[in-house]
Residue, then its C-alpha position, 0 to 999 in steps of 0.5 A: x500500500x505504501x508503494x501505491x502511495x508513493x506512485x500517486x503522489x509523484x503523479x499528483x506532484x508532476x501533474x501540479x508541477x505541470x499545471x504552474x508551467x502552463x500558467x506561468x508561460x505566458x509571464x517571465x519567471x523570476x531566478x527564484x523561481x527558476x531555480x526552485x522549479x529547477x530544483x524540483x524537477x531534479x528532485x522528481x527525476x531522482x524520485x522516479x529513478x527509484x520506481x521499482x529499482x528494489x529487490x524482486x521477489x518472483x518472476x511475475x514482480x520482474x516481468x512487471x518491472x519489464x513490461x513498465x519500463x518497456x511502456x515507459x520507453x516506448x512513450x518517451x519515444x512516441x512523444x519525442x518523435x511526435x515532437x520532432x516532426x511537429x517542429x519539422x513542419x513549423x521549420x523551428x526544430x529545437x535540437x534537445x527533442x533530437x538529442x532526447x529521441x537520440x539518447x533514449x534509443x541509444x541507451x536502449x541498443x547499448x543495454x541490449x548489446x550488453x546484454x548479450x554479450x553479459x553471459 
């Protein structure tokens, strides 16, 4: 139950997060505003980076952690890729959609290739 908890509140927080992007987008930020949403953002990271990073128990424990990871990436992919050709058509591609597409596809060829050659 506490595991369940700790998924909704990082829900509720990166969806709370999001809501105050989207209002403040239209005025400028302050630095301290900046930093703090800087700061928040890195400690949301790091707190989802530990999502179901603990010891598994069984094999259905492991084959959920794979297929969750396996949906995670396969979102990114989507909305990153989705997010290149929309500003391919708007002639205003900004080069950090690119490098993210780029990164998560080769994070994802390096880990398979090491698998392989692992055992």
């Amino acid at each position: 139950m506490k595991i369940i908890i700790y998924y909704l509140l990082l829900l509720v927080f990166i969806g709370i997060f999001s809501g105050f992007l989207i209002q403040r987008q239209s005025a400028s930020m302050s630095m301290q505003q900046m930093v703090s949403i800087s700061v928040l953002l890195g400690l949301y990271v790091v707190a989802m980076s530990f999502i179901g990073e603990g010891k598994t128990v069984d094999e259905r424990e492991t084959l959920h952690r794979y297929l969750a990871n396996r949906s995670a990436t396969i979102a990114g992919t989507i909305m990153l890729s989705a997010g290149v050709l929309y500003q391919l058509f708007s002639h205003t591609l900004d080069y950090w959609l690119l490098a993210g597409l780029i990164t998560i596809n080769l994070a994802k060829i390096i880990s398979l290739i090491y698998s392989d050659y692992k055992h």
